[in-house]
Biopython code that builds the backbone (N, CA, C, O; Angstrom):
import numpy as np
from Bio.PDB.StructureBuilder import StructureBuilder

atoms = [
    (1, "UNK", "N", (-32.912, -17.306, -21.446)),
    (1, "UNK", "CA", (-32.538, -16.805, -20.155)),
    (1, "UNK", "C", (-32.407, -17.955, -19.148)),
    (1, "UNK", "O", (-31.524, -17.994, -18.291)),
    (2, "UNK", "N", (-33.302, -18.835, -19.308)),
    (2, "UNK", "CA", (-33.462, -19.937, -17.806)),
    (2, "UNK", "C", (-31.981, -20.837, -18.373)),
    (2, "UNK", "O", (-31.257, -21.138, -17.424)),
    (3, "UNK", "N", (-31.346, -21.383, -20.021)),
    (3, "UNK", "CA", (-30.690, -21.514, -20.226)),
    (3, "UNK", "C", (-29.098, -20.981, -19.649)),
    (3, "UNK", "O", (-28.179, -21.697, -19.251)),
    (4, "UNK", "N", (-29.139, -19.569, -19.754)),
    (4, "UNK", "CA", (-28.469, -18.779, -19.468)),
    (4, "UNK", "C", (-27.991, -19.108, -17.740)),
    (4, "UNK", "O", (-26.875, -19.028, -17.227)),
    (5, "UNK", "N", (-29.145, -19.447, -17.211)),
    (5, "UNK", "CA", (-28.876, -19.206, -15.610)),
    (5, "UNK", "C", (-28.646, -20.437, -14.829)),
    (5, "UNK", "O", (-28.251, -20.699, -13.693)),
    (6, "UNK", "N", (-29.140, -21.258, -16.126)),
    (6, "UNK", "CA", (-29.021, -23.176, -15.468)),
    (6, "UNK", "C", (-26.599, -22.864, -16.019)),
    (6, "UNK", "O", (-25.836, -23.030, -15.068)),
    (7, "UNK", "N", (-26.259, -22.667, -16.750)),
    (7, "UNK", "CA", (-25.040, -22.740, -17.073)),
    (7, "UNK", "C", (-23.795, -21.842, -16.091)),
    (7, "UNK", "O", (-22.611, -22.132, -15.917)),
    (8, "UNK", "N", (-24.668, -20.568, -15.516)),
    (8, "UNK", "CA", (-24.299, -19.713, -14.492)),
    (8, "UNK", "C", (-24.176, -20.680, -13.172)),
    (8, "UNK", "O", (-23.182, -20.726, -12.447)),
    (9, "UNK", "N", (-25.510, -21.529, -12.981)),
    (9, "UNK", "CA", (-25.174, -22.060, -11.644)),
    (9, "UNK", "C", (-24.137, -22.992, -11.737)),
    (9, "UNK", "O", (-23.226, -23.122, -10.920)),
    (10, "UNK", "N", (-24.370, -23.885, -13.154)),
    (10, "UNK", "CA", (-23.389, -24.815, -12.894)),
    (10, "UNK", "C", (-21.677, -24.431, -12.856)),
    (10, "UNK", "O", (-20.794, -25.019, -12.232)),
    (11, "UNK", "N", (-21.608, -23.696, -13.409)),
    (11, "UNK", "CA", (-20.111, -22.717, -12.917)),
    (11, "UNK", "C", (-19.857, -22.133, -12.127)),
    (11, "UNK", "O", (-18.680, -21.921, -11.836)),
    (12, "UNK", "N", (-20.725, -21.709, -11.558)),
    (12, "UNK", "CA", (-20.706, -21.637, -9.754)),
    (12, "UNK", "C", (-20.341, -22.647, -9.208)),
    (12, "UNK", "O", (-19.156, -22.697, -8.877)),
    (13, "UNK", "N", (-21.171, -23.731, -8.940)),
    (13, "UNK", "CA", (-20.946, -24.814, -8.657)),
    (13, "UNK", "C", (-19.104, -25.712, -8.519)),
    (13, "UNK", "O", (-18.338, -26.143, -7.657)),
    (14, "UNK", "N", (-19.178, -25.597, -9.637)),
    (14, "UNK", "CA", (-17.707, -25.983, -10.421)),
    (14, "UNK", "C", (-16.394, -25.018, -9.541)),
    (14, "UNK", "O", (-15.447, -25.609, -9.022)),
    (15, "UNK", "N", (-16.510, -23.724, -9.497)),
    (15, "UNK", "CA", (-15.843, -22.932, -9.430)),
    (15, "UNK", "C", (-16.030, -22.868, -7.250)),
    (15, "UNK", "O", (-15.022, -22.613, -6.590)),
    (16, "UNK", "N", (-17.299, -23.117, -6.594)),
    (16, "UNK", "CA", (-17.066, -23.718, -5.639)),
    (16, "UNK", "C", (-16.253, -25.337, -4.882)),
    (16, "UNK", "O", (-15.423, -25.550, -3.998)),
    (17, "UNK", "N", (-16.827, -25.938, -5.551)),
    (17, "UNK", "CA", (-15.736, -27.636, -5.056)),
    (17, "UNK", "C", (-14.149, -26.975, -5.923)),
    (17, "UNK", "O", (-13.101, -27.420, -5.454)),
    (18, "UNK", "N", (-14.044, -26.146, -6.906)),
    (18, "UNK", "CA", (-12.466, -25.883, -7.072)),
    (18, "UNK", "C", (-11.602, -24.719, -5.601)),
    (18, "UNK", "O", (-10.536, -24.906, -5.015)),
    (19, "UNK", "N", (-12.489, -23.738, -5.465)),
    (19, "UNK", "CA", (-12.173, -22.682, -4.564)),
    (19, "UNK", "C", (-12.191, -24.024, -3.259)),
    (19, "UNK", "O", (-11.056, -23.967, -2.784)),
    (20, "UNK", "N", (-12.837, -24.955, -2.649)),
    (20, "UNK", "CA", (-12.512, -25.219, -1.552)),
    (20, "UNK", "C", (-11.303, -26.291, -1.222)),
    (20, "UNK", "O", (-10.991, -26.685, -0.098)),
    (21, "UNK", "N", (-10.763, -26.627, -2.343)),
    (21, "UNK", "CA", (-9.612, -27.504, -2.269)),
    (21, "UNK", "C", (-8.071, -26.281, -2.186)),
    (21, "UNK", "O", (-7.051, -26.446, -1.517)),
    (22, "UNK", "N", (-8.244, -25.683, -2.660)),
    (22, "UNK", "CA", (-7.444, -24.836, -2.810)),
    (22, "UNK", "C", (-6.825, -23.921, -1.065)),
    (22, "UNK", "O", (-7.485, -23.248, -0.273)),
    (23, "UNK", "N", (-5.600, -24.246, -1.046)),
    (23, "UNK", "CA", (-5.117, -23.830, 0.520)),
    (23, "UNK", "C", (-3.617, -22.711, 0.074)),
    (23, "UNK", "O", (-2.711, -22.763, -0.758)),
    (24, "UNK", "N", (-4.051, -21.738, 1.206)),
    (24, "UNK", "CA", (-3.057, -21.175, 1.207)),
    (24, "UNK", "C", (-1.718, -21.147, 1.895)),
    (24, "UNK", "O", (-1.465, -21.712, 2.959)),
    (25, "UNK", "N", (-0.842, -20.390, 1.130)),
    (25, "UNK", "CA", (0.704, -20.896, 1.570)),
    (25, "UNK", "C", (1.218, -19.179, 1.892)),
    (25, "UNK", "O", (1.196, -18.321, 1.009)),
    (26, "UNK", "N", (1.565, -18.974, 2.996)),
    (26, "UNK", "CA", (2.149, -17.722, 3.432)),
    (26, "UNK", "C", (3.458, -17.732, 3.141)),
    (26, "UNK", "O", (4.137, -18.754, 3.242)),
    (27, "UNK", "N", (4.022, -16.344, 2.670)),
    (27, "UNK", "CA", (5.161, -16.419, 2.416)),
    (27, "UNK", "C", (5.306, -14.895, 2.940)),
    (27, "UNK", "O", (4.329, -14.173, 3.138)),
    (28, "UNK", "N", (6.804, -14.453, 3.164)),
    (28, "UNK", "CA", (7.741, -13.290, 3.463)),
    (28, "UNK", "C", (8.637, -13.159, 2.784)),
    (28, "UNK", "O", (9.295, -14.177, 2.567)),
    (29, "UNK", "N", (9.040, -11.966, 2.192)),
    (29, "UNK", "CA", (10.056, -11.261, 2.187)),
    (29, "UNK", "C", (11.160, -11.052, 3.306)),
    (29, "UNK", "O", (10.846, -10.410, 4.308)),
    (30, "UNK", "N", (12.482, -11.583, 3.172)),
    (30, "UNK", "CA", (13.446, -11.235, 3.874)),
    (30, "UNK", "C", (14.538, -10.984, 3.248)),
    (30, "UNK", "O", (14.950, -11.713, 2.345)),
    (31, "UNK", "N", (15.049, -10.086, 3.584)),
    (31, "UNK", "CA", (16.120, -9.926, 3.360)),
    (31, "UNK", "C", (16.303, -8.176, 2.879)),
    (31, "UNK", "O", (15.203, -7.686, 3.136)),
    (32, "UNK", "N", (17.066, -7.252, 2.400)),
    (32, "UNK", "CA", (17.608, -6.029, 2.134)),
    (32, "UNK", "C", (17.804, -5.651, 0.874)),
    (32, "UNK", "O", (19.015, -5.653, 0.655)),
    (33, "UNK", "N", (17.394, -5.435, 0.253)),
    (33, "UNK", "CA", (17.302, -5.164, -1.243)),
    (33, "UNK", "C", (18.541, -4.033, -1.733)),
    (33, "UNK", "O", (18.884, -3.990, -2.914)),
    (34, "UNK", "N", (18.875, -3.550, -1.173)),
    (34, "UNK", "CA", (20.808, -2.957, -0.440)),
    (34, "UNK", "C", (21.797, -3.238, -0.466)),
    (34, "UNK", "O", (22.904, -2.701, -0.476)),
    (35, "UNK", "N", (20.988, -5.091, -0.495)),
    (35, "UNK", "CA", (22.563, -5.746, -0.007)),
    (35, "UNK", "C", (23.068, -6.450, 1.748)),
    (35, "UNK", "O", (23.627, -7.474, 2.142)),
    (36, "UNK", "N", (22.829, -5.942, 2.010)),
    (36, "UNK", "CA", (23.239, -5.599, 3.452)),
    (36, "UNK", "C", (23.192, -6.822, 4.641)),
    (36, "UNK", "O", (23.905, -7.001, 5.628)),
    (37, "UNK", "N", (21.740, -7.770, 3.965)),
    (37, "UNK", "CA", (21.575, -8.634, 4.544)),
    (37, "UNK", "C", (20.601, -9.149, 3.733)),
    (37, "UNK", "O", (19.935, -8.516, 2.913)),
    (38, "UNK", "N", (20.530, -10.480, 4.022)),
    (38, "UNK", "CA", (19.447, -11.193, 3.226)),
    (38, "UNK", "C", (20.274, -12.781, 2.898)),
    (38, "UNK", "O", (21.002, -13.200, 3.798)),
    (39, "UNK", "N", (20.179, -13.358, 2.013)),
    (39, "UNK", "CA", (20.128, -15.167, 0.743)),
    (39, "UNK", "C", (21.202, -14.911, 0.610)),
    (39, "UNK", "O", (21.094, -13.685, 0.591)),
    (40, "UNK", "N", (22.336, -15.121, 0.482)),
    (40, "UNK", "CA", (23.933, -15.337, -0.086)),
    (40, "UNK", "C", (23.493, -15.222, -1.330)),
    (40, "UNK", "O", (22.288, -15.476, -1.362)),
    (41, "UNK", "N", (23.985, -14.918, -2.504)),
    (41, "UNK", "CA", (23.833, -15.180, -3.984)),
    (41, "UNK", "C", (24.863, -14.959, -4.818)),
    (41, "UNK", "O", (25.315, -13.832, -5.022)),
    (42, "UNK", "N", (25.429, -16.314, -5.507)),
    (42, "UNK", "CA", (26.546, -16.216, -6.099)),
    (42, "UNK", "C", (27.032, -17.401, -6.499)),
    (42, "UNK", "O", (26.218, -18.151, -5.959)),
    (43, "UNK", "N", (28.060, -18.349, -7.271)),
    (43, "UNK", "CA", (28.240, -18.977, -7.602)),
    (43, "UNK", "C", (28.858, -20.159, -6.551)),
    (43, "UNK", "O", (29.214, -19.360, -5.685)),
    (44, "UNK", "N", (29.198, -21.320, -6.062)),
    (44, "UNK", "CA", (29.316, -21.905, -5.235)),
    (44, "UNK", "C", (31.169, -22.164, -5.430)),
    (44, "UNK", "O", (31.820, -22.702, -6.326)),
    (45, "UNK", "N", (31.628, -21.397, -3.939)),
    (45, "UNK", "CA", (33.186, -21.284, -4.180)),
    (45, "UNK", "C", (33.724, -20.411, -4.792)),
    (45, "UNK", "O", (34.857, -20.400, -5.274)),
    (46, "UNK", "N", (32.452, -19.156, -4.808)),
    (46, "UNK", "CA", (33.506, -18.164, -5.492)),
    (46, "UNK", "C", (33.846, -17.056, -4.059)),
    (46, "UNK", "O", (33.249, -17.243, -2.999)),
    (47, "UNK", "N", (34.536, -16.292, -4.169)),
    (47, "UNK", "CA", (35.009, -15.561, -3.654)),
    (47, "UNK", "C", (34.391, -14.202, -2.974)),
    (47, "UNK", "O", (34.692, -13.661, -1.910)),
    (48, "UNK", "N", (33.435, -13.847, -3.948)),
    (48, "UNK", "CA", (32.516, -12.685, -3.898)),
    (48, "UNK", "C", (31.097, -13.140, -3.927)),
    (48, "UNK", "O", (30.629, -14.080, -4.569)),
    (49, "UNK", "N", (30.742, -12.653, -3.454)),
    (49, "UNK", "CA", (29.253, -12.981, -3.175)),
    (49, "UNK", "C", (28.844, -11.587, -2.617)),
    (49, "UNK", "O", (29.499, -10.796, -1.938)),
    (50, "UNK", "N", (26.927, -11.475, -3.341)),
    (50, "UNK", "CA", (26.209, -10.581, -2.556)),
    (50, "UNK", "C", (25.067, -10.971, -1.574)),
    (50, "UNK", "O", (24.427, -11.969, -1.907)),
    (51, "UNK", "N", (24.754, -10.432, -0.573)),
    (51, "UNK", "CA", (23.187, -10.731, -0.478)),
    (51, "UNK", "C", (21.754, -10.072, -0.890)),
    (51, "UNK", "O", (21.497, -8.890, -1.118)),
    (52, "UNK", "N", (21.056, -11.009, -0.907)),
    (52, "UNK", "CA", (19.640, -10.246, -2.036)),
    (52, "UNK", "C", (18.559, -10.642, -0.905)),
    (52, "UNK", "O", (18.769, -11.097, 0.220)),
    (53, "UNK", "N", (17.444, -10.360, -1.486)),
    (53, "UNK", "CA", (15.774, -10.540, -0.332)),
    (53, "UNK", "C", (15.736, -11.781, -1.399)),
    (53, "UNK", "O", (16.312, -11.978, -2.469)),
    (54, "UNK", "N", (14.599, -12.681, -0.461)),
    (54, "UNK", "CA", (14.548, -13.618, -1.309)),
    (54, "UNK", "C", (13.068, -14.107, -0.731)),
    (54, "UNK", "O", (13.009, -13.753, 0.447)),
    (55, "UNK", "N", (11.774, -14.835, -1.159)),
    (55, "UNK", "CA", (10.698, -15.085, -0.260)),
    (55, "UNK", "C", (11.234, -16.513, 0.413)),
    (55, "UNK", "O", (12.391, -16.927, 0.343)),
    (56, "UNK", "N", (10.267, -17.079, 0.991)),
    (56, "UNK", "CA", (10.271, -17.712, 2.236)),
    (56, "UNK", "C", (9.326, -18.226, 2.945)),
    (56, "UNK", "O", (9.134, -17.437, 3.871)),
    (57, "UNK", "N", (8.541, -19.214, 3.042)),
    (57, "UNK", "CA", (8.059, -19.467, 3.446)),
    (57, "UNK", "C", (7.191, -19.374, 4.954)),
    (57, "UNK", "O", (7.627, -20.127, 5.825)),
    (58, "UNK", "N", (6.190, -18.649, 5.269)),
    (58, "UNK", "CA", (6.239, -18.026, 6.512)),
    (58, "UNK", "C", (6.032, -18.834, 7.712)),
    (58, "UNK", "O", (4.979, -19.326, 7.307)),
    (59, "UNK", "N", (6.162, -19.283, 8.681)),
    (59, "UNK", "CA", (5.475, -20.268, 9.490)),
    (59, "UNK", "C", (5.298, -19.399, 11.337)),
    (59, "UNK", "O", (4.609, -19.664, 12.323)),
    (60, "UNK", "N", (6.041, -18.625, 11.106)),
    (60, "UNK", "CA", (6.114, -17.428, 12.534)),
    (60, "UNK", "C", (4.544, -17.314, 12.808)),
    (60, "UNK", "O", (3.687, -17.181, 11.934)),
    (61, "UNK", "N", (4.346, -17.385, 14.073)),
    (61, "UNK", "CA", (3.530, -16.496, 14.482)),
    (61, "UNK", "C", (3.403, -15.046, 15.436)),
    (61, "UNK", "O", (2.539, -14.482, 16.107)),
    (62, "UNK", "N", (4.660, -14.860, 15.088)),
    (62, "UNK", "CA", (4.410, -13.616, 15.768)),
    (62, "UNK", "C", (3.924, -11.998, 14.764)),
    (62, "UNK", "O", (3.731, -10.887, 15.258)),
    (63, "UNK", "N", (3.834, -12.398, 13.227)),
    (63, "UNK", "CA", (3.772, -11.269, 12.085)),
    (63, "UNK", "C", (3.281, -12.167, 11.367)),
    (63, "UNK", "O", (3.458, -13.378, 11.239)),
    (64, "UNK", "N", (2.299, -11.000, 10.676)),
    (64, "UNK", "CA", (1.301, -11.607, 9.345)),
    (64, "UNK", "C", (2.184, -11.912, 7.861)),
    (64, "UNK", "O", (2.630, -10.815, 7.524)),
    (65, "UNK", "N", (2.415, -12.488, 7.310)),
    (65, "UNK", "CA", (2.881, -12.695, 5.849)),
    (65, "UNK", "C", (2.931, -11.785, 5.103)),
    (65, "UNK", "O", (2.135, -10.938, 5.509)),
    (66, "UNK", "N", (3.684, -11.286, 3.744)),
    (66, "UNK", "CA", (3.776, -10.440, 2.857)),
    (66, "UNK", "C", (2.536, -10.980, 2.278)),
    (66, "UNK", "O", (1.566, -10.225, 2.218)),
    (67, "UNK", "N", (2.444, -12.108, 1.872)),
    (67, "UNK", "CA", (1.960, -12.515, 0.726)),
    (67, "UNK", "C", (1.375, -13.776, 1.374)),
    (67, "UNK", "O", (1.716, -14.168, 2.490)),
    (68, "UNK", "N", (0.103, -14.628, 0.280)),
    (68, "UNK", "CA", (-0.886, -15.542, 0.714)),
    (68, "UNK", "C", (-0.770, -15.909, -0.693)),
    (68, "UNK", "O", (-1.328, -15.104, -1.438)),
    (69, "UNK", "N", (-0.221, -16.866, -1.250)),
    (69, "UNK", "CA", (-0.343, -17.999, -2.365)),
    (69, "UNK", "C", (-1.038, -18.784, -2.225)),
    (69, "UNK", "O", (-1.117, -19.475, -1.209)),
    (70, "UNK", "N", (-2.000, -18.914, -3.618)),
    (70, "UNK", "CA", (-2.985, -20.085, -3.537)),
    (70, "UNK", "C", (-2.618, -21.497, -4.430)),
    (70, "UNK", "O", (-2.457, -21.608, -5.645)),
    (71, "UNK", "N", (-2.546, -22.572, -3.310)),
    (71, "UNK", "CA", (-2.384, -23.851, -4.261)),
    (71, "UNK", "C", (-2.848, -24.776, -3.430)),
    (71, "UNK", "O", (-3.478, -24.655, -2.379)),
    (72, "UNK", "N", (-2.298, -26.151, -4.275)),
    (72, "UNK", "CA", (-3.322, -27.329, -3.925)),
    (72, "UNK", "C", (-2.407, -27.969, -3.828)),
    (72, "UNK", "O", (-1.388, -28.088, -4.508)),
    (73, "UNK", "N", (-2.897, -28.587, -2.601)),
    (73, "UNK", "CA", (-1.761, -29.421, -1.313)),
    (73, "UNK", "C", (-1.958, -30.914, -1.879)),
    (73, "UNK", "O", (-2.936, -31.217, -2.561)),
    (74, "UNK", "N", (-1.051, -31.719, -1.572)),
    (74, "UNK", "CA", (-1.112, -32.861, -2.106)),
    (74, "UNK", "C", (-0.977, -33.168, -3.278)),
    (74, "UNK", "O", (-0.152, -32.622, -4.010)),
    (75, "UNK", "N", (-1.918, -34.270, -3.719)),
    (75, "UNK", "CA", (-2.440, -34.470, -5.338)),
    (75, "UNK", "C", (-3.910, -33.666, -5.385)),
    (75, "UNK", "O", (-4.634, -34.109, -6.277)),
    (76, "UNK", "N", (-4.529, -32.511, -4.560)),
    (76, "UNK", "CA", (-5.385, -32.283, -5.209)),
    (76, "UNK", "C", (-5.217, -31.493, -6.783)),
    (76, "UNK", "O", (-4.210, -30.990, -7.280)),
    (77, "UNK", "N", (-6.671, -31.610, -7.353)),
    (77, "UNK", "CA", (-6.536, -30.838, -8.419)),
    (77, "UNK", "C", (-7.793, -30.294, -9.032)),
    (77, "UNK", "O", (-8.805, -30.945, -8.771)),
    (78, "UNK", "N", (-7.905, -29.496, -9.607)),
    (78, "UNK", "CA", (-9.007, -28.867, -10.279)),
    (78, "UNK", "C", (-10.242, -30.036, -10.791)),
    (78, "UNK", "O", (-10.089, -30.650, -11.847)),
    (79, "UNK", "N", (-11.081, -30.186, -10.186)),
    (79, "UNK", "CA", (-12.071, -31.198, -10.976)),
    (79, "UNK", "C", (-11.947, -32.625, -10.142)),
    (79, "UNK", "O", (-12.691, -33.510, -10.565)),
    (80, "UNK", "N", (-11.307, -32.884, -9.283)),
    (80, "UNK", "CA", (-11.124, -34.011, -8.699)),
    (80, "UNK", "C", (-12.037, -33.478, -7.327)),
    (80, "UNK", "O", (-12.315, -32.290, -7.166)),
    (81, "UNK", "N", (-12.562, -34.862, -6.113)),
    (81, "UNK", "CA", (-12.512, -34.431, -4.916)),
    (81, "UNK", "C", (-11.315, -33.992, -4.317)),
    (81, "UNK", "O", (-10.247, -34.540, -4.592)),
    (82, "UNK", "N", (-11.395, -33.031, -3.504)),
    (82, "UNK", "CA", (-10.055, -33.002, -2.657)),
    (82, "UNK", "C", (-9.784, -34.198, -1.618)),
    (82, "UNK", "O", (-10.681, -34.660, -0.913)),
    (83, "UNK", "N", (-8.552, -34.617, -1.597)),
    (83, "UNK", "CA", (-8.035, -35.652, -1.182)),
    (83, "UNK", "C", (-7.592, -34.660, 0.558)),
    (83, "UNK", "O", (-7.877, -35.064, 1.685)),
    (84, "UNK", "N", (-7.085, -33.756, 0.316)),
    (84, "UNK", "CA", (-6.319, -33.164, 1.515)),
    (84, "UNK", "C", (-7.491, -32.625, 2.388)),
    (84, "UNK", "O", (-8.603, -32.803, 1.890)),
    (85, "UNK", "N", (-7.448, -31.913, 3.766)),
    (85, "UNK", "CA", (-8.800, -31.248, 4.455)),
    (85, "UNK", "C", (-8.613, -29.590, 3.848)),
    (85, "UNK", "O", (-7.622, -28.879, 4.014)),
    (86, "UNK", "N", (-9.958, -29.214, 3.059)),
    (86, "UNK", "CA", (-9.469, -28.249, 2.730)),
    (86, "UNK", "C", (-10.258, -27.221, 3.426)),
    (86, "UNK", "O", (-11.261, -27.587, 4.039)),
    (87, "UNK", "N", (-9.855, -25.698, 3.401)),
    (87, "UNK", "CA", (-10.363, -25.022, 4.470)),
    (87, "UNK", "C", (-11.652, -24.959, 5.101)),
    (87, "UNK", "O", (-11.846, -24.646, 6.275)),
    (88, "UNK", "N", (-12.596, -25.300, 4.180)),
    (88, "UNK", "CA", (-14.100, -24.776, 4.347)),
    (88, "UNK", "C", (-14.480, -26.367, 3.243)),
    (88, "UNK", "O", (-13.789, -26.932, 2.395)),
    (89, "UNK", "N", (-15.550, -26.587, 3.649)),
    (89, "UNK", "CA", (-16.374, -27.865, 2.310)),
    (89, "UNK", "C", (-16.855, -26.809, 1.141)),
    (89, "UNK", "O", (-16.949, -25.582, 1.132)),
    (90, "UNK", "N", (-17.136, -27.893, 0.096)),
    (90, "UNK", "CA", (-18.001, -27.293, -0.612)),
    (90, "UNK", "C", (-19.269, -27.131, -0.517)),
    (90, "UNK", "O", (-19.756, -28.028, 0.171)),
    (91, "UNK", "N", (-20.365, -26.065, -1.063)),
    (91, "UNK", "CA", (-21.637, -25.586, -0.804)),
    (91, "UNK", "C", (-22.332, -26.694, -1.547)),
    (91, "UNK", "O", (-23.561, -26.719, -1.611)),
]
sb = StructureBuilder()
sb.init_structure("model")
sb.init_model(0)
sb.init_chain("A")
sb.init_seg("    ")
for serial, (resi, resn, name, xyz) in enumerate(atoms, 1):
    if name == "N":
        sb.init_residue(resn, " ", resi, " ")
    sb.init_atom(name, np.array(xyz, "f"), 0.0, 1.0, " ", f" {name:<3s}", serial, name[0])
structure = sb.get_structure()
């Protein structure tokens, strides 16, 4: 058991300095799934073209994001210090 719980912390551990390098990237949905409006999509110089929704990177502040992607800015990486400021330190 004390085995058991010395291997629990240390993956805690591990799984904290990984969770605090890690930054999120907001993204949106735009566009009309209809058609109607949205990304041009189509071959370059052709004639016909539709438009589609496409994501996007969010940076507005006036509306919250569809979506919150998690990645690692810079060269950080799993198992390294973080090089970038990441949201919170590790415990």
């Amino acid at each position: 058991m004390k085995r058991s719980a010395r291997r629990l912390l240390a993956a805690s551990k591990r799984f904290d300095a990984w969770e605090s390098c890690v930054s999120q990237v907001p993204a949106t949905e735009y566009g009309d799934p209809d058609g109607g409006f949205g990304y041009r999509f189509g071959h370059a110089g052709a004639t016909s073209f539709a438009y589609r929704p496409a994501l996007a990177i969010d940076r507005s502040d006036w509306d919250d994001p569809d979506y919150l992607f998690l990645a690692f800015a810079g060269g950080d990486r799993p198992g390294r210090p973080c090089r970038n400021e990441p949201g919170e330190r590790a415990d």
